[in-house]
N, C-alpha and C positions, 0 to 999 in steps of 0.2 A: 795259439790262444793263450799258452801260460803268461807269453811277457807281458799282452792286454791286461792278465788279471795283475800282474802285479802293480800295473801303472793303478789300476783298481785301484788298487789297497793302498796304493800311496797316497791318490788322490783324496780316500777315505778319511786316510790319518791327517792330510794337510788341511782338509777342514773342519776335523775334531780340535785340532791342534788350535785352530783358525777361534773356534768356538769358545775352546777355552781361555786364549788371550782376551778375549772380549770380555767375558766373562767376568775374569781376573780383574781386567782394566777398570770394568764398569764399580765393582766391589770393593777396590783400590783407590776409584777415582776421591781426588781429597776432598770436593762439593761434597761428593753423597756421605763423606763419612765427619766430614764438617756439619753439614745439615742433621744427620744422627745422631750426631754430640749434642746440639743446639736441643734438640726433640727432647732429650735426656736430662738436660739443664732444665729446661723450662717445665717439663714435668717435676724434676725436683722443688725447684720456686715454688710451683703451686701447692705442692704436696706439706711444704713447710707451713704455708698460709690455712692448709686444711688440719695441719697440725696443732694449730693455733684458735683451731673453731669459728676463721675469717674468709673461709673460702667455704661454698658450695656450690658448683655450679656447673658453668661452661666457659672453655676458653677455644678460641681460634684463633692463630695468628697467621696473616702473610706478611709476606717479606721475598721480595725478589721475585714476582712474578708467578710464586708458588706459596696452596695453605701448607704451609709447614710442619703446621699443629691443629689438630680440632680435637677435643678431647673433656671428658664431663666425669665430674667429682660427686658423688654426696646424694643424696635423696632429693625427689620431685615430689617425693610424700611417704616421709619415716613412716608415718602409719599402716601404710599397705606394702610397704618394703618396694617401693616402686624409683628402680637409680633416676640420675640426673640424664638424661642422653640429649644427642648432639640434635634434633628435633624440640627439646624441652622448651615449652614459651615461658617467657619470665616477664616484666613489670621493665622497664627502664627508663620510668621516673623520668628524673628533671635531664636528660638525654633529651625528651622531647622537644624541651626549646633549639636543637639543632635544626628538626623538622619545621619546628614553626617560623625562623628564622631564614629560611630558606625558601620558604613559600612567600615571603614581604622578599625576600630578594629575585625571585622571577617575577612578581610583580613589577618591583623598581625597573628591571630589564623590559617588560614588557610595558614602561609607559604608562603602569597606572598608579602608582606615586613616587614618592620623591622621600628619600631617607629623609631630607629636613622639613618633609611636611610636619604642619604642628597637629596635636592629637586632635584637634578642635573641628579641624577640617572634614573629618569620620565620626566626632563624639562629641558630635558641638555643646554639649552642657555638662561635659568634663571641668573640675574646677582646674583656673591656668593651665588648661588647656592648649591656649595657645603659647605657651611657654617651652610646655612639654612638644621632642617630636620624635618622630618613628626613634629615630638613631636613638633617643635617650631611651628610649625602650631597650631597645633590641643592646644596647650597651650596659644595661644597667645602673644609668646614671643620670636618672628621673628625680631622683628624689622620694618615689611614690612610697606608702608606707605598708611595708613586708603583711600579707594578708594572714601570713602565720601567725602574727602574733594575736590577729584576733580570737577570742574565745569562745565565742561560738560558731564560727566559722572551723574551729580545729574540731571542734566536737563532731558536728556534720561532716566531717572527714570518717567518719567510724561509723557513720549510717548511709546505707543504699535511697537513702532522699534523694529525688530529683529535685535540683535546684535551678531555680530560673536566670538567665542572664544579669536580671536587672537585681536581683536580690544579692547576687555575687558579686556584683561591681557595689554593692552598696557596704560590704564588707571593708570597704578600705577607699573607698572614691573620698568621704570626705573628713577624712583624717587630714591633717597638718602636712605638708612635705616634711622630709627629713631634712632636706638640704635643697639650698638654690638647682634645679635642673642644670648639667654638664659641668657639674665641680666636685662632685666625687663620686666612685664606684661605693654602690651598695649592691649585695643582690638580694632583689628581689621578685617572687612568683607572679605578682601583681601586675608587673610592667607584660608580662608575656600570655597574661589573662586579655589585657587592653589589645596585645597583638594580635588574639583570636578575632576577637571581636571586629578588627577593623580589615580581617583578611574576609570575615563572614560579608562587611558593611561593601566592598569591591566586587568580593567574585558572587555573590548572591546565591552563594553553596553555604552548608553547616563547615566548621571547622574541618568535622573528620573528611568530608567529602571532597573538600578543597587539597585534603595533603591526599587524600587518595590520585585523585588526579593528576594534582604536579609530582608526586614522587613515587606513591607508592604503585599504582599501575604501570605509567613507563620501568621502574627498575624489576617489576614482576616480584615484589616484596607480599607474597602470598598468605603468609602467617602473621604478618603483621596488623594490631586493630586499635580499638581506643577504647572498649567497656568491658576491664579484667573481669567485673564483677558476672557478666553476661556470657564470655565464652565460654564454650563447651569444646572443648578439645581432651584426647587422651594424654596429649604430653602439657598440660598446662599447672606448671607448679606450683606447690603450696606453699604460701609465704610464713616463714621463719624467721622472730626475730632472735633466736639464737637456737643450736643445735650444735650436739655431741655427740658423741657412742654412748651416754646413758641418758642424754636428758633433750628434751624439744620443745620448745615455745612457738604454738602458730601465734598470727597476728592478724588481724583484720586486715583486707582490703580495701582500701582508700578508693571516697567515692571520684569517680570519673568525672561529672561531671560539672566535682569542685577544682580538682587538678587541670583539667582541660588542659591548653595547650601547654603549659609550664609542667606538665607530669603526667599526661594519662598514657601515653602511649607501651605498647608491649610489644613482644619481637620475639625473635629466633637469633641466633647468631650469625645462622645462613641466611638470613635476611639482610643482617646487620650488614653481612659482609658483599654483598649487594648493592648496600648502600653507599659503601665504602667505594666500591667500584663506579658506584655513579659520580659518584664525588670526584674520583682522582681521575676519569674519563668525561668529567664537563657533560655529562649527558644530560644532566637539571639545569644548571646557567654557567655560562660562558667561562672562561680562565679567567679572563677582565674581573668578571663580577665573584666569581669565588676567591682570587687574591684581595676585592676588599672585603669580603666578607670574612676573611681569617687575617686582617689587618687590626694588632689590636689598639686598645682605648685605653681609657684608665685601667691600672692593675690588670695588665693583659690579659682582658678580656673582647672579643670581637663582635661580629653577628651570632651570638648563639654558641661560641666559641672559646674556650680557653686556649691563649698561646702561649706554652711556654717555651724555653731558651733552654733545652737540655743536651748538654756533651755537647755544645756549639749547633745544634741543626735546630731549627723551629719547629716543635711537636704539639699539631693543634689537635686539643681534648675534650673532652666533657667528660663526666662522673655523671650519676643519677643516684637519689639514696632518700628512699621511704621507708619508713615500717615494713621490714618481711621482702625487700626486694633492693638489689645494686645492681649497678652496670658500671661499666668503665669504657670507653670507645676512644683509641688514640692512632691518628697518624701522622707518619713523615711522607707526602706523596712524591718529595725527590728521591726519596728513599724508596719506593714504594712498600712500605714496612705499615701493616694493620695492627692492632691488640685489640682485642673483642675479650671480653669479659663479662658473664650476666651470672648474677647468684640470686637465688630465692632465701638468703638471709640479711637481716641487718647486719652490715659489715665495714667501718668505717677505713678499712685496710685497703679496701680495691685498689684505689688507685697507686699507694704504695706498691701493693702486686703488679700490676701493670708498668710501673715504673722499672721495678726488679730484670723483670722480663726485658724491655727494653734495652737496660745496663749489658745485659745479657749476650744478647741480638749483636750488640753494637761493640760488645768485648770490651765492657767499662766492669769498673772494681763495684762490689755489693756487698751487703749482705744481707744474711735470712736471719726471719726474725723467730722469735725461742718465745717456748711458754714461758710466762711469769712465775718468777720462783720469790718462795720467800723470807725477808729478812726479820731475823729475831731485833725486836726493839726494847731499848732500857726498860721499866717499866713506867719509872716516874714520866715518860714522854708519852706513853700507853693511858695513863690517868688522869694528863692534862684535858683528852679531848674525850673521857666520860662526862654524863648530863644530857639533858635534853633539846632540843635546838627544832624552831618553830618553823614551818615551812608560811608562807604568803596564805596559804587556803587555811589558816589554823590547823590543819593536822603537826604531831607533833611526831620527831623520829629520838628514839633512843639508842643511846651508845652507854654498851654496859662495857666496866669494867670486871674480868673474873679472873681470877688464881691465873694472872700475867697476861690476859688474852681480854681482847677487844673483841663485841658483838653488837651485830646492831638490831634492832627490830622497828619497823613501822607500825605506829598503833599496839595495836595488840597483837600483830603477824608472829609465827614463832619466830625467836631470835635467831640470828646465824653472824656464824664465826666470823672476821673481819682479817684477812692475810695480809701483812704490810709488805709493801714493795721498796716501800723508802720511807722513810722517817711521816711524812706527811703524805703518804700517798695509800691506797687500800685496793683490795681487790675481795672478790667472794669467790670461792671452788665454784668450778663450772658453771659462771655464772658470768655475763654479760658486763655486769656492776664495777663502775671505778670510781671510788669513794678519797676525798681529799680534801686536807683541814687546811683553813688561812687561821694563825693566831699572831696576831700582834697587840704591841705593847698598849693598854690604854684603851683597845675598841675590843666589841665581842669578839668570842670566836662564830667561826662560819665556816657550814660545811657544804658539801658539793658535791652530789649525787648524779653522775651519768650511768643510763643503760637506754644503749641503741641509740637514737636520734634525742631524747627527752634526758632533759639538763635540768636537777633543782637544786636550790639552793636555799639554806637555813639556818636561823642564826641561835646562836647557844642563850638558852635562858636564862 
């Protein structure tokens, strides 16, 4: 019996031994500790971006057949100390014209129009109508004129009004083109408002019911909808158009059913990444029809697509970006490499993040971006751009000069301090606001006021 036991014990040891090679091997292996490094980068990228008060949110990346990353930053709502998590629904804006572009391209596959039908054919009292066609829609190179700029139509963005179709096309239907239809890229929301319309004018569905169908029920995209202002969900975040460790700015929700197809839509990231898969597995329209639909146009842009040329491989994009919400959605599908990114703050960085990450991925050179610090300026250059300077609406903004320091105030607002970053450039403490003077010789001076998406401009009295 003893020599039995000792084959025992050997046998014992040779598959401990056995266990722990594997072990060892699996722990060693240079993927998994590659992959580990990569996890580690890319958490640092984001964490610089949150350093900066340009990140909040969620990110997921695959790459190589595996999520790599899913992982969530920041508050879903500072006020109730409630984190960002990987369920969190967010806004992703003008992302939606990839959806809405997609549903005119299983159309084209299915035979019931033609990229160069003219709009005239779906909206026969469109003005040049038949000048205009799908393609110059879905390209952005209609000519049509930007519905943002209208002024009452931006204001209706900040109230829960239901707006009727025909009063929303009336918003910009007969403005002037910009430009002869297929001679140059503008973008604009309007061209992808027309695309609702003519996907509603075919399938004899509402907008939303048409992309539920062609995308979002086959990809089982469950969290995904079209009325932020309506759901009710526990992970549905609260839009911020800036936030910090001591300060938070919510922001209205943009009404739905002025953005419609050019912005309404919201999501998850585990949705997004759903989508992703639909996309790079052809399970919405064929490989044929998605190479021309990520085929770009002017200023590479495609169907609903930005393409760019980065580190030599083609990386089709979009961004989204309203008031209190971003997204960034980038991929390589020979790569098969994702970047998902959704924040419930205005943050015009995203895409530079996404980009980072990708440098990342791909073992390209970078770098992270640093708080704005501040530089001391002469004074007499500090003095030049004190006075007061008239905005378009008559309001008027003052820039005070005091014992070497610039301050600005709106109206009668308290004043606050003005930190120059460079001679002609400004910034406010924890604060959204980048303020910047044109002086030359001969004409007024004029200054230039960004915080979030809103750009003004005023000139010195």
């Amino acid at each position: 019996m003893r020599p039995q036991f000792h084959i025992l014990i050997l046998q014992c040891l040779f598959c401990l031994f056995c266990t722990f090679c594997s072990t060892f091997k699996a722990q060693t292996n240079p993927n998994n500790i590659n992959q580990e490094k990569k996890k580690q980068e890319i958490d640092s990228i984001i964490k610089a971006f949150v350093g900066i008060n340009k990140f909040n949110g969620t990110a997921l990346i695959h790459y190589q057949n595996k999520n790599i990353f899913e992982r969530s930053y920041g508050w879903q709502d500072a006020e109730k100390k409630i984190p960002n998590q990987d369920k969190s629904v967010y806004q992703i804006a003008s992302l939606t014209k990839s959806f809405t572009a997609l549903v005119i391209v299983k159309l084209s596959e299915e035979g019931k129009l033609s990229f160069k039908d003219p709009i005239s054919k779906f909206i026969p009292d469109y003005p040049r109508g038949n000048e205009i066609t799908i393609e110059h829609l879905l390209t952005h190179t209609s000519g049509i004129y930007e519905v943002l700029r209208n002024k009452e139509y931006f204001n209706l963005l900040h109230t829960g009004k239901s707006i009727a179709k025909s009063k929303e096309l009336s918003f910009f239907k007969n403005e002037p083109l910009d430009f002869e239809p297929g001679t140059q890229f503008s973008y604009t929301n309007s061209g992808y408002i027309l695309l609702g319309v003519i996907i509603e004018k075919i399938t004899g569905l509402s907008y939303e019911d048409a992309v539920r169908k062609t995308i979002l029920d086959p990809l089982k995209m469950t969290h995904t909808g079209f009325n932020y202002r309506a759901l009710k969900s526990p992970y549905k975040t609260i839009p911020y158009s800036y936030i910090s460790k001591t300060k938070q700015e919510k922001t209205q929700v943009w009404n739905s059913t002025l953005t419609g197809p050019a912005g309404q839509i919201y999501s998850t990231a585990e949705d997004l990444y759903n989508y992703y898969l639909g996309l790079r597995d052809y399970k919405i329209i064929s490989k044929e029809a998605f190479k021309k639909a990520t085929t770009p146009y002017l200023s590479g842009y495609a169907y609903g697509w930005f393409i760019d040329d980065l580190y030599g491989k083609k990386l089709i994009n979009h961004g989204g970006n309203i008031e209190g919400s971003t997204s960034y959605f980038a991929m390589l599908p020979d790569e098969d490499l994702c970047i998902i990114l959704l924040n419930n703050i205005t943050s015009k960085k995203l895409e530079k993040a996404g980009n980072t990450i990708l440098a990342a991925l791909l073992d390209q050179p970078y770098t992270l971006p640093q708080p704005k610090k501040e530089v001391i300026l002469n004074p007499d250059v500090l003095k030049k751009y004190a006075g007061d300077y008239q905005l378009s609406d008559d309001r008027v903004i003052h820039i005070l000069y005091e014992n070497g320091q610039l301050f600005i105030q709106n109206n009668k607002d308290p004043k606050v301090r003005m930190l120059a970053e460079k001679e002609d450039a400004f910034f406010l403490p924890d604060d959204d606001t980048e303020i910047s003077f044109i002086f030359k010789e001969g004409e007024k001076g004029v200054i230039t006021i960004k915080k979030g998406l809103s750009s003004k401009t005023a000139e010195k009295l």
